[in-house]
PyMOL Python script that loads the backbone (N, CA, C, O; Angstrom):
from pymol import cmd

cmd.read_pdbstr("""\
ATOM      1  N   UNK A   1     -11.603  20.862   9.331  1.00  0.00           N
ATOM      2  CA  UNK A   1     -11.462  19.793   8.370  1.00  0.00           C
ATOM      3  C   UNK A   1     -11.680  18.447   9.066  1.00  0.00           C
ATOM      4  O   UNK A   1     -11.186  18.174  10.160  1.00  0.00           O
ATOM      5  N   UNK A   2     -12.519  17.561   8.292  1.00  0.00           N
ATOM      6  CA  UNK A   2     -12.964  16.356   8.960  1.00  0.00           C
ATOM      7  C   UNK A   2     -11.973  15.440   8.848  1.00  0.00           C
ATOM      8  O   UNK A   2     -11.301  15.366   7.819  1.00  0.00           O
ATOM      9  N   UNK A   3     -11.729  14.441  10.171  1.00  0.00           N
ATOM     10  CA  UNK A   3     -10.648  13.449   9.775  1.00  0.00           C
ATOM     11  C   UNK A   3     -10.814  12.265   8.676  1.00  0.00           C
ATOM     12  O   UNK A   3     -11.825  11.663   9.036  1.00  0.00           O
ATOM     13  N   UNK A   4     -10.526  11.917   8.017  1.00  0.00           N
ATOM     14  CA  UNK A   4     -10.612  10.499   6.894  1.00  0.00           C
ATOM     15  C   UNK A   4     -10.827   9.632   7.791  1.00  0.00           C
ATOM     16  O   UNK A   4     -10.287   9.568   8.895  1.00  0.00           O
ATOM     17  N   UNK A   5     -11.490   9.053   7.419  1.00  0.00           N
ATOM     18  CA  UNK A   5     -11.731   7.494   7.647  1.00  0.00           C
ATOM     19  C   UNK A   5     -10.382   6.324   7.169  1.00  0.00           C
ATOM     20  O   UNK A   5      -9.683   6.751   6.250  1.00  0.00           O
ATOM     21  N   UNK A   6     -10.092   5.268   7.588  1.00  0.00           N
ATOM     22  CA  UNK A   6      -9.192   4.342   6.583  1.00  0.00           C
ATOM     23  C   UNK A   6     -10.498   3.835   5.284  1.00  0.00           C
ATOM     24  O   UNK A   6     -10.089   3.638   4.140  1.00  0.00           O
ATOM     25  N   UNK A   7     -11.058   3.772   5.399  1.00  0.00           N
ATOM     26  CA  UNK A   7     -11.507   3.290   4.240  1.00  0.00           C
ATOM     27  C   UNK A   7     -11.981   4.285   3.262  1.00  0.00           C
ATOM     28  O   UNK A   7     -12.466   3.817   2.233  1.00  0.00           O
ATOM     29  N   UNK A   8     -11.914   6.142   3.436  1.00  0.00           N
ATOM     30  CA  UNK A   8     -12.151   6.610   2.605  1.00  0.00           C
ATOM     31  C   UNK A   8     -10.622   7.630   2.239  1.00  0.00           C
ATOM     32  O   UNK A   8     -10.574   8.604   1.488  1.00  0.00           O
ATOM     33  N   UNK A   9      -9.443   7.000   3.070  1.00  0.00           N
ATOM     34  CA  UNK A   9      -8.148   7.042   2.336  1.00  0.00           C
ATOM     35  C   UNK A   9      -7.742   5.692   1.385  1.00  0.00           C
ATOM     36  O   UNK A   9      -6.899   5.689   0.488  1.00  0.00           O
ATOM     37  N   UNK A  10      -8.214   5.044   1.636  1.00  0.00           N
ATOM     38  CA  UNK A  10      -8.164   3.711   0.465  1.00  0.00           C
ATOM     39  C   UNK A  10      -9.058   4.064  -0.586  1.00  0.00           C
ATOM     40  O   UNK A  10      -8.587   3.409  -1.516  1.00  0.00           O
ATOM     41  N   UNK A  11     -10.051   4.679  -1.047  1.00  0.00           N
ATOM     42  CA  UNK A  11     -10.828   5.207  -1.643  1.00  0.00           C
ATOM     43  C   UNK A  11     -10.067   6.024  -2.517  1.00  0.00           C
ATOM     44  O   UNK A  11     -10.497   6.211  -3.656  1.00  0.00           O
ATOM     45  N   UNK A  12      -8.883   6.595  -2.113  1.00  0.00           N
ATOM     46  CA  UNK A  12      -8.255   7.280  -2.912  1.00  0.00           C
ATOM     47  C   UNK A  12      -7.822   6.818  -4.018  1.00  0.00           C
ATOM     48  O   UNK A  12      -8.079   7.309  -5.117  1.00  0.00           O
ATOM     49  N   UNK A  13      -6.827   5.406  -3.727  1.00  0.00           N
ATOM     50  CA  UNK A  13      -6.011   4.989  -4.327  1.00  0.00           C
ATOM     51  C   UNK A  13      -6.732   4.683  -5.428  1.00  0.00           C
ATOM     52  O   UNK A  13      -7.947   4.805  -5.587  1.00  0.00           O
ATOM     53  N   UNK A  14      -5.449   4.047  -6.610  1.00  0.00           N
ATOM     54  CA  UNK A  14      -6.003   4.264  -8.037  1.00  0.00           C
ATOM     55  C   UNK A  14      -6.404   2.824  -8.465  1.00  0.00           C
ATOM     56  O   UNK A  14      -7.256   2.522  -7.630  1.00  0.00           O
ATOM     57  N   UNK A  15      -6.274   1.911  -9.198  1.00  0.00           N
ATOM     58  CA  UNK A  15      -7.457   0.740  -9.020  1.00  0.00           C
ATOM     59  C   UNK A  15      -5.556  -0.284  -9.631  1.00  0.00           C
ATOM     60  O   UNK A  15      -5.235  -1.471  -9.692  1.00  0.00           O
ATOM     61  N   UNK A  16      -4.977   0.767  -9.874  1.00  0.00           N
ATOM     62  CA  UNK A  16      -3.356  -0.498  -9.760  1.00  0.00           C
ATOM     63  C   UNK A  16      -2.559  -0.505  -8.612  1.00  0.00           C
ATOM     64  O   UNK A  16      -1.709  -1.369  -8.396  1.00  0.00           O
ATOM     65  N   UNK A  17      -2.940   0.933  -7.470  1.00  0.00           N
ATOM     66  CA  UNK A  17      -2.609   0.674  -6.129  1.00  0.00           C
ATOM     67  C   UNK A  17      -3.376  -0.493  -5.203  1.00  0.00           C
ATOM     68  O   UNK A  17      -3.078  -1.213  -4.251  1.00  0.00           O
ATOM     69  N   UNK A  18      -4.369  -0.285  -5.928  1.00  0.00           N
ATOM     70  CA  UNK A  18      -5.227  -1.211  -5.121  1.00  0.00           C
ATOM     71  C   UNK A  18      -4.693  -2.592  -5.417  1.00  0.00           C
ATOM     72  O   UNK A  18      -4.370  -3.428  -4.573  1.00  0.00           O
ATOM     73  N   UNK A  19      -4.638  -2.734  -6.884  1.00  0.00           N
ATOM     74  CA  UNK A  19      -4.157  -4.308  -6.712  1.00  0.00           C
ATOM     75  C   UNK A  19      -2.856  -4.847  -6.469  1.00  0.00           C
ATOM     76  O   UNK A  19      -2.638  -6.054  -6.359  1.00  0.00           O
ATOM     77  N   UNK A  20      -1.899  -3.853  -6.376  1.00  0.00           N
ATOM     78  CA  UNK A  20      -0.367  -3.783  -5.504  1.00  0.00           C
ATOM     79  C   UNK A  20      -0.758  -3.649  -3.880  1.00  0.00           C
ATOM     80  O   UNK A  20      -0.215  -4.376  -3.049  1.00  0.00           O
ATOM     81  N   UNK A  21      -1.484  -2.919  -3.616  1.00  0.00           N
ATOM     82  CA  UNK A  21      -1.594  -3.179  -1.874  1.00  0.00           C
ATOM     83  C   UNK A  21      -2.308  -4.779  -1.858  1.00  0.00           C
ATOM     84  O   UNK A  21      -1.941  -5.744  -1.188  1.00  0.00           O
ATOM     85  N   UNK A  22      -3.484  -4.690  -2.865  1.00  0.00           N
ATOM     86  CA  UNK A  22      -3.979  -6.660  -2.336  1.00  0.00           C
ATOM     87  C   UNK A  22      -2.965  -7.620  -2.147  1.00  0.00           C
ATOM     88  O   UNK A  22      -3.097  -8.493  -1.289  1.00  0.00           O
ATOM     89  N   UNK A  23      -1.750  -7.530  -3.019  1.00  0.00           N
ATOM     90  CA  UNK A  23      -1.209  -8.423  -2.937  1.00  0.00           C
ATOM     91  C   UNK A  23      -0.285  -8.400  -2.171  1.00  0.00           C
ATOM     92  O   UNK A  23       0.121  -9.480  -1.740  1.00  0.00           O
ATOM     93  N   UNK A  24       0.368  -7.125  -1.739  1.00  0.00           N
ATOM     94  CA  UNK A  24       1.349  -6.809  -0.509  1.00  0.00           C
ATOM     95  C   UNK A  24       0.647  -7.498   0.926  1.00  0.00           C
ATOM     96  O   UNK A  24       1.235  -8.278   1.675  1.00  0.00           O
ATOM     97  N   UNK A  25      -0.938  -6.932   1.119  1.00  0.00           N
ATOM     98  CA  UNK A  25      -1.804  -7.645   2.057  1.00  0.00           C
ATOM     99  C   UNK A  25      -1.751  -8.902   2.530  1.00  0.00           C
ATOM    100  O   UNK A  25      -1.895  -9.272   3.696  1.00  0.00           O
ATOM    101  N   UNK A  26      -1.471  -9.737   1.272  1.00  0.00           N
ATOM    102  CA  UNK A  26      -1.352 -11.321   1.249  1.00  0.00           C
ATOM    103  C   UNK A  26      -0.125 -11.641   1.864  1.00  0.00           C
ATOM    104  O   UNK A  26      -0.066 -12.803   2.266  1.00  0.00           O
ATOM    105  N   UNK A  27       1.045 -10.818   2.086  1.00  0.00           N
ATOM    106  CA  UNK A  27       2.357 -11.046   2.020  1.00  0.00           C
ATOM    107  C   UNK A  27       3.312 -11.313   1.398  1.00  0.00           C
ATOM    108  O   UNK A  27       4.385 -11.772   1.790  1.00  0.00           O
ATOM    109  N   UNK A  28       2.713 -10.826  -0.411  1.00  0.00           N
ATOM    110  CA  UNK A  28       3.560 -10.955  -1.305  1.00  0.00           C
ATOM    111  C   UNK A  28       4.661 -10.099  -1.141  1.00  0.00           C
ATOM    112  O   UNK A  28       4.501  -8.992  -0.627  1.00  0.00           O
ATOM    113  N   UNK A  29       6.420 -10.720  -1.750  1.00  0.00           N
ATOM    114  CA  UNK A  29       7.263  -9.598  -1.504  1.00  0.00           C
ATOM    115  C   UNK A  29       7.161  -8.957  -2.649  1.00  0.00           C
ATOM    116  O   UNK A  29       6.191  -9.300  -3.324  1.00  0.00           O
ATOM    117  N   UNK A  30       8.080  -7.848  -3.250  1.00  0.00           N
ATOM    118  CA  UNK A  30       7.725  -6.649  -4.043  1.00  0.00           C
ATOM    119  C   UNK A  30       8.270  -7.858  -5.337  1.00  0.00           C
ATOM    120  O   UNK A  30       7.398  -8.043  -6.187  1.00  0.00           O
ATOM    121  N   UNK A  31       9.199  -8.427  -5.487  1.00  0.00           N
ATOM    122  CA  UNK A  31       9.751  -9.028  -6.595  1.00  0.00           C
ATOM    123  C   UNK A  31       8.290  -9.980  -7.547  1.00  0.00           C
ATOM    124  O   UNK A  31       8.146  -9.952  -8.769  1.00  0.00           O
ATOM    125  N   UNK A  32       7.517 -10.630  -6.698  1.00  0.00           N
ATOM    126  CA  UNK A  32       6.630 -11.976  -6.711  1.00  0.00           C
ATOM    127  C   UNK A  32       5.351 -10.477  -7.475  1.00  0.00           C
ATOM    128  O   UNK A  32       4.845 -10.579  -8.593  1.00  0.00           O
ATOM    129  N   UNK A  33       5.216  -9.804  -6.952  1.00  0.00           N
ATOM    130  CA  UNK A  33       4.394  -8.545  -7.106  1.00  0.00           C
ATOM    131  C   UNK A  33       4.331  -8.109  -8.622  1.00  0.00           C
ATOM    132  O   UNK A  33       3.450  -8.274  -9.466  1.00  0.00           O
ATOM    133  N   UNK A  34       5.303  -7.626  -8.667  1.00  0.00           N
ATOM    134  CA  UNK A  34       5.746  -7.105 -10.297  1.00  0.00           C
ATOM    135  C   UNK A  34       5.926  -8.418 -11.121  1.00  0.00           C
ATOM    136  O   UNK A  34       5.772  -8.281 -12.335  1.00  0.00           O
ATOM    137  N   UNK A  35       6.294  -9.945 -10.563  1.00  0.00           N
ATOM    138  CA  UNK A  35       6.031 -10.220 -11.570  1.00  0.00           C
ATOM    139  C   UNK A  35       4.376 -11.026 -12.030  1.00  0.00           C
ATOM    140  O   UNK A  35       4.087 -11.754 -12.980  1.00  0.00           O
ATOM    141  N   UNK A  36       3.802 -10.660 -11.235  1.00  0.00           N
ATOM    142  CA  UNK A  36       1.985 -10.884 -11.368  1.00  0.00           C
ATOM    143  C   UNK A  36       1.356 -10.103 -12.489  1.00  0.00           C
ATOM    144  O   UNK A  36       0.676 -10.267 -13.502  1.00  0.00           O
ATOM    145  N   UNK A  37       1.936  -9.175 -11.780  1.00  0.00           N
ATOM    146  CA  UNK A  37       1.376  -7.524 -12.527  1.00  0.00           C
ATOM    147  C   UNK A  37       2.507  -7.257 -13.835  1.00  0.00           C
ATOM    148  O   UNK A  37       2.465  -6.370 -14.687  1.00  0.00           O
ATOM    149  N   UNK A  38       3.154  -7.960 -13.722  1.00  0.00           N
ATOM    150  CA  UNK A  38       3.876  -7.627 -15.285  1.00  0.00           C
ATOM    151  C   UNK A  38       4.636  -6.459 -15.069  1.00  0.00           C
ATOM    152  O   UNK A  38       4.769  -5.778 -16.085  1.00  0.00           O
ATOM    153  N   UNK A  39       5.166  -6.029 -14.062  1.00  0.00           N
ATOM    154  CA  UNK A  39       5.984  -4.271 -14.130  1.00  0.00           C
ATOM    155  C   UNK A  39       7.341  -4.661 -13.371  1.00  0.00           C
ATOM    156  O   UNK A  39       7.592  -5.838 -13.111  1.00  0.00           O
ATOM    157  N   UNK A  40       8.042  -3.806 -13.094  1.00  0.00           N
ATOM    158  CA  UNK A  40       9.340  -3.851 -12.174  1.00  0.00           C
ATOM    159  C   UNK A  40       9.319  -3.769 -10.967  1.00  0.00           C
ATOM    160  O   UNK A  40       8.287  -3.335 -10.455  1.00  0.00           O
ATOM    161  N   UNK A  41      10.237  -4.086 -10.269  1.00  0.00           N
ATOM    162  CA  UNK A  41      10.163  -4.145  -9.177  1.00  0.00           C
ATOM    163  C   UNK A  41      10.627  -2.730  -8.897  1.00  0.00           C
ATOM    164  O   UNK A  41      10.758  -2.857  -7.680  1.00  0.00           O
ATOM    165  N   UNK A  42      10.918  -1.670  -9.101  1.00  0.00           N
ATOM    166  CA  UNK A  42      10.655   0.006  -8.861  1.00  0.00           C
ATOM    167  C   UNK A  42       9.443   0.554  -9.192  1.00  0.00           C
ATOM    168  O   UNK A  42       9.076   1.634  -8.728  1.00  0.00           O
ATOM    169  N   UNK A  43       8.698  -0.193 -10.065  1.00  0.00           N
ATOM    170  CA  UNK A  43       7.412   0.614 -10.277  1.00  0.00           C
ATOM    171  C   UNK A  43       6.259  -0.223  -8.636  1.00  0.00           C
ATOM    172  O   UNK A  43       5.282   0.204  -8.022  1.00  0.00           O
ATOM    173  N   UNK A  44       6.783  -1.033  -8.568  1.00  0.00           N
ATOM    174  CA  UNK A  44       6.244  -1.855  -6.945  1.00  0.00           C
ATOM    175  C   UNK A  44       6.258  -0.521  -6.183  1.00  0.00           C
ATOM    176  O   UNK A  44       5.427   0.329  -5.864  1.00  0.00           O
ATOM    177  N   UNK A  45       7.965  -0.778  -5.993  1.00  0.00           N
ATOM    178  CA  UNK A  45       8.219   0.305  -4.816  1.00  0.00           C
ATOM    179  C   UNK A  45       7.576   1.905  -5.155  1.00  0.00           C
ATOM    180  O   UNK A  45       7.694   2.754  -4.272  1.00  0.00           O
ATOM    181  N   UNK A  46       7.146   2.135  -5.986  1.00  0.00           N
ATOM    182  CA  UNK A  46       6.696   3.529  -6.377  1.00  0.00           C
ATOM    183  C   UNK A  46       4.954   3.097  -6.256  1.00  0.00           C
ATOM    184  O   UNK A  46       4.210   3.433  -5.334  1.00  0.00           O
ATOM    185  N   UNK A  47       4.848   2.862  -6.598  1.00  0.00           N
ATOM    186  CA  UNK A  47       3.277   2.508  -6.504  1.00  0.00           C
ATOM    187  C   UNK A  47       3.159   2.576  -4.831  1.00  0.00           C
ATOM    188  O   UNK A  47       2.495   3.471  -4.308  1.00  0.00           O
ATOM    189  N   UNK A  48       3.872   1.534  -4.012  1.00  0.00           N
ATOM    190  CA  UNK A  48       4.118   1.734  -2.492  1.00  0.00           C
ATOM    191  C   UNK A  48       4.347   2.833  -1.745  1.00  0.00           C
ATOM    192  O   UNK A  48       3.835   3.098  -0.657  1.00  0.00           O
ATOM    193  N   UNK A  49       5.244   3.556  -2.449  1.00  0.00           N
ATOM    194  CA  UNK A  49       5.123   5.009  -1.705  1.00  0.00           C
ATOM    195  C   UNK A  49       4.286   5.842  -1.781  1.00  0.00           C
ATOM    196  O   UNK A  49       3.982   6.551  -0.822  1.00  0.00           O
ATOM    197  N   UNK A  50       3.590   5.950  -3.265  1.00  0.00           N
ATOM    198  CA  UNK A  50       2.167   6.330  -3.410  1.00  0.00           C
ATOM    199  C   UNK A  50       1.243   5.780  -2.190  1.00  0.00           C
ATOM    200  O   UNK A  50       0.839   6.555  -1.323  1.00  0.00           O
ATOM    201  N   UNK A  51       0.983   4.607  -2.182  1.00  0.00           N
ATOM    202  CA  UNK A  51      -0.213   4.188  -1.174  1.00  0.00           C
ATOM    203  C   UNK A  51       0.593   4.665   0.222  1.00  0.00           C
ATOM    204  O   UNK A  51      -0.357   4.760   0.998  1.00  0.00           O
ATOM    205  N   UNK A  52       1.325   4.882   0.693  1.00  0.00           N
ATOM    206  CA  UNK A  52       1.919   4.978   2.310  1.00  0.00           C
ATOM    207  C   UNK A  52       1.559   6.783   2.428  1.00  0.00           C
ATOM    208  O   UNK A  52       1.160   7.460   3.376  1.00  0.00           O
ATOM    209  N   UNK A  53       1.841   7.068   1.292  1.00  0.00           N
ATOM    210  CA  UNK A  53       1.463   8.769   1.230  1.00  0.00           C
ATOM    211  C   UNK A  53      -0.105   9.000   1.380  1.00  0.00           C
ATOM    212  O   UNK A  53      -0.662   9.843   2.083  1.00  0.00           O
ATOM    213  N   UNK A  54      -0.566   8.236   0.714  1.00  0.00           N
ATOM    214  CA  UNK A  54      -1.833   8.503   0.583  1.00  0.00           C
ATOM    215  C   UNK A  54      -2.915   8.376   1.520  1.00  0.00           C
ATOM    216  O   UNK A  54      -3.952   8.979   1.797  1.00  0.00           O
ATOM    217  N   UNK A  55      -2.172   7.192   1.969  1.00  0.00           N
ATOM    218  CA  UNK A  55      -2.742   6.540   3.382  1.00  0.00           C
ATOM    219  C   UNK A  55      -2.445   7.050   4.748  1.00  0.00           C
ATOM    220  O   UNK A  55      -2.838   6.503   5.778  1.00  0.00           O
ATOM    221  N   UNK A  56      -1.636   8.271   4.684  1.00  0.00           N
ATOM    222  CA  UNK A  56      -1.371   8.591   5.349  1.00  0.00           C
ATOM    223  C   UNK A  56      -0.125   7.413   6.160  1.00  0.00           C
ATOM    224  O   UNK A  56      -0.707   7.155   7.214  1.00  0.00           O
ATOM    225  N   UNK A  57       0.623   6.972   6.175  1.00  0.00           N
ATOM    226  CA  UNK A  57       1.551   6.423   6.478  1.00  0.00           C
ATOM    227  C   UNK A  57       3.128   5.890   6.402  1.00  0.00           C
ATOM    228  O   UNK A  57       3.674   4.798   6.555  1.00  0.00           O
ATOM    229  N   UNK A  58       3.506   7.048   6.130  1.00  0.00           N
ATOM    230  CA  UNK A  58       4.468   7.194   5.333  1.00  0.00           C
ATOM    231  C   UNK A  58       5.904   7.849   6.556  1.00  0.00           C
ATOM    232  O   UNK A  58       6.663   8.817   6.502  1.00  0.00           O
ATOM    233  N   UNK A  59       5.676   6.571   7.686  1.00  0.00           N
ATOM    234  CA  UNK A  59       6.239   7.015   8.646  1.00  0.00           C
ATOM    235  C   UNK A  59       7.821   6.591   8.516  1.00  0.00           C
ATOM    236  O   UNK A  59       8.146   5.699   7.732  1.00  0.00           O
ATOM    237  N   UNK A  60       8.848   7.320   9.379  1.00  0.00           N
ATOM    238  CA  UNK A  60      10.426   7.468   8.847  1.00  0.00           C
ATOM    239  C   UNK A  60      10.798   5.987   8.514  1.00  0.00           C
ATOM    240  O   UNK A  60      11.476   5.672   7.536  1.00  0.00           O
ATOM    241  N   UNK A  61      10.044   4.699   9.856  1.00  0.00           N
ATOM    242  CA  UNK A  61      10.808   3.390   9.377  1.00  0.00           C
ATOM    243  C   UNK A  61       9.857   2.259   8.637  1.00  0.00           C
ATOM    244  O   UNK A  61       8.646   2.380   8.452  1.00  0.00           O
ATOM    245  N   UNK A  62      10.530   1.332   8.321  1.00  0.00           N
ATOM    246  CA  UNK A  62       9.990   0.208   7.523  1.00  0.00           C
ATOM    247  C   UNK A  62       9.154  -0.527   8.287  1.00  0.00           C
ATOM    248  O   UNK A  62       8.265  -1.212   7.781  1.00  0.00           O
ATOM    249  N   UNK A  63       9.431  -0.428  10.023  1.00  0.00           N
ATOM    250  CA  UNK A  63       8.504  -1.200  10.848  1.00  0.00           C
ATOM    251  C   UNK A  63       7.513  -0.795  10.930  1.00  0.00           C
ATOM    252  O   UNK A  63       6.518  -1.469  10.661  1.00  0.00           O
ATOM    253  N   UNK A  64       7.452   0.733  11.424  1.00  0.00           N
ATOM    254  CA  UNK A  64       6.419   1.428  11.706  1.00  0.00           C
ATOM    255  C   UNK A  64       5.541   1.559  10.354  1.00  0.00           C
ATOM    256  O   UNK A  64       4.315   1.630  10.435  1.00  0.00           O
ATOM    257  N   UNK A  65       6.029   1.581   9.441  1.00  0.00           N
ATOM    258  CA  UNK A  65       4.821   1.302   8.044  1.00  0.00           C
ATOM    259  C   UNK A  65       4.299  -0.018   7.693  1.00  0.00           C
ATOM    260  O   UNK A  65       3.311  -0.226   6.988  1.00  0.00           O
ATOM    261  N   UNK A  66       4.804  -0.607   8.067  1.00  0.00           N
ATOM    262  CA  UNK A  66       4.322  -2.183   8.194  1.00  0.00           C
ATOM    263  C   UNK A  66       3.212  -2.413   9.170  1.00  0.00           C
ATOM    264  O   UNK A  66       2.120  -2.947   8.976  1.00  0.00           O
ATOM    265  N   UNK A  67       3.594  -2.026   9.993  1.00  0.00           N
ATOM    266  CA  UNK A  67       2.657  -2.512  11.597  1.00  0.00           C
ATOM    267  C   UNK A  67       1.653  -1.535  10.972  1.00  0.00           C
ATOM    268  O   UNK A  67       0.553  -2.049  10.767  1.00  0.00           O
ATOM    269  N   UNK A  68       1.748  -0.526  10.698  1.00  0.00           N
ATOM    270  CA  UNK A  68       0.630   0.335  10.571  1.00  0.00           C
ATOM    271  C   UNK A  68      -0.697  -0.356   8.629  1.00  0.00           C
ATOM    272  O   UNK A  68      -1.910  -0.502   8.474  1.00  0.00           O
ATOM    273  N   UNK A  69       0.165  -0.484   7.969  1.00  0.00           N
ATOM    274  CA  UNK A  69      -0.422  -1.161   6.910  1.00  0.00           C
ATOM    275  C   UNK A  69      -1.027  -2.524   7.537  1.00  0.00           C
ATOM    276  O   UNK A  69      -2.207  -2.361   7.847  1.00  0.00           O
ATOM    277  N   UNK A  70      -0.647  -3.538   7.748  1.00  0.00           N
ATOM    278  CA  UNK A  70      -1.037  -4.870   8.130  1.00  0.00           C
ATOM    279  C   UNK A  70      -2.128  -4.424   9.294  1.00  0.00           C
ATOM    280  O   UNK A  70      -3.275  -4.852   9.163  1.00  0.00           O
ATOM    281  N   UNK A  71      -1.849  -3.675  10.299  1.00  0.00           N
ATOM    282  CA  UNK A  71      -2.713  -3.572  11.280  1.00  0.00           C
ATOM    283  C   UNK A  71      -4.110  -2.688  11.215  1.00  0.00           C
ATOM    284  O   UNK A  71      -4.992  -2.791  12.068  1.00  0.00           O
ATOM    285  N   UNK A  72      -4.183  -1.725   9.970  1.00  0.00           N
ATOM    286  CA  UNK A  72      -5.702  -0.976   9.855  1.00  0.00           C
ATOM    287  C   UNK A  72      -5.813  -1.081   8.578  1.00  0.00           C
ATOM    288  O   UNK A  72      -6.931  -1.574   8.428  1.00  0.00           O
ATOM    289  N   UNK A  73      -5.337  -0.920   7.527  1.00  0.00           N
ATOM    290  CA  UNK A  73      -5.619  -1.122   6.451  1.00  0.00           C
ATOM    291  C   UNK A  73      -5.489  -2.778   5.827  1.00  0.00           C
ATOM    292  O   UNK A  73      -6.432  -2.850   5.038  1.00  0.00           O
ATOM    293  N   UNK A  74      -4.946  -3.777   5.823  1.00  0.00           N
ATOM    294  CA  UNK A  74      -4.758  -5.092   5.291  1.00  0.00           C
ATOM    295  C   UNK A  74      -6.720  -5.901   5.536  1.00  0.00           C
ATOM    296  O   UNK A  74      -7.556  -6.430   4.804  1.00  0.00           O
ATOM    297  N   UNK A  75      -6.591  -5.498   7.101  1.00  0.00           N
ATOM    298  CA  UNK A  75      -8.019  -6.399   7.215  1.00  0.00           C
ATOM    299  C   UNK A  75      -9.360  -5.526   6.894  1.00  0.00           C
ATOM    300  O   UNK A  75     -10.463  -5.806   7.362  1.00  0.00           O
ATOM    301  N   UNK A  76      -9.107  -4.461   6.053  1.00  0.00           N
ATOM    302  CA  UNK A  76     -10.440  -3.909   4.824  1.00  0.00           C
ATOM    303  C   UNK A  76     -10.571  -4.594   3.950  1.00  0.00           C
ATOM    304  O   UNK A  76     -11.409  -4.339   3.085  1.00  0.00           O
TER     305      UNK A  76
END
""", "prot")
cmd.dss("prot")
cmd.show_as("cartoon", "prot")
cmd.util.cbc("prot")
cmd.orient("prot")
């Protein structure tokens, strides 16, 4: 089995992950997020765990998913 690329695990995501990760990218917090997008701030955090799964990054702490989001996926 071939490894993914980051840009063809972003490929995955669905086109409202995408615009919840753009704006996480920017450094929006989850509250400022949902209220752009009009949803809650649990459907943020759910949409987020979706993309960390998907992306393969869905590591035990909050740092290590951070450093890893901001550092290969943010500057696509």
């Amino acid at each position: 089995m071939a490894i993914e690329t980051p840009r063809e695990k972003l490929a995955k995501l669905t086109p409202r992950e995408r615009e919840v990760l753009a704006l996480r990218c920017q450094g929006i917090e989850y509250k400022e997020i949902g209220e752009r997008l009009y949803i809650s701030i649990p459907a943020v955090k759910n949409h987020m765990g979706y993309i960390y799964v998907k992306l393969g990054i869905d590591y035990p702490t909050n740092v290590e998913r951070m450093k890893a989001l901001f550092e290969v996926y943010c500057p696509l």
